[in-house]
C-alpha angles and dihedrals in degrees: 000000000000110000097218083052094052097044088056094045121102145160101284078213119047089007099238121159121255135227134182115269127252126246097238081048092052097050089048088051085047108040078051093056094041087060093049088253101129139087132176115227102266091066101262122133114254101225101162114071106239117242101198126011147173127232128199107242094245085058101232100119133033126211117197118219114215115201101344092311116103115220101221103177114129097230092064105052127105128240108222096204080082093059102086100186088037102146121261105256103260 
């Protein structure tokens, strides 16, 4: 992803900043949506793994990105206090 894309991208909700997410962060979205165990929040299954994402800063939501695009509506972000084995910030 572009890096001037990234520095002006933000929640459109609480406004955090985004960055892109870690790999350890991504396997533990997607071993959680292979197993059923995430909802947007909205409240819609996720039912396809992500294959790029963005995370807030505060780590609280993640965005995926599909095919380069990130899809930044607030109904289909994901709420990481679902996530149970979601990786300590480093």
């Amino acid at each position: 992803m572009d890096k001037r894309l990234l520095d002006i991208l933000c929640c459109p909700v609480s406004k955090t900043p985004v960055r892109l997410l870690g790999k350890n962060e991504l396997d533990a979205v997607n071993g959680a949506i292979a197993q059923g165990q995430v909802d947007t929040v909205a409240g819609s299954p996720v039912k396809a793994s992500i294959g790029e994402g963005l995370i807030t800063v505060d780590r609280k939501v993640i965005y995926r990105i599909e095919d380069g695009i990130p899809v930044m509506l607030p109904e289909e972000g994901i709420g990481t206090t679902q996530l149970r084995d979601f990786p300590a910030a480093a």
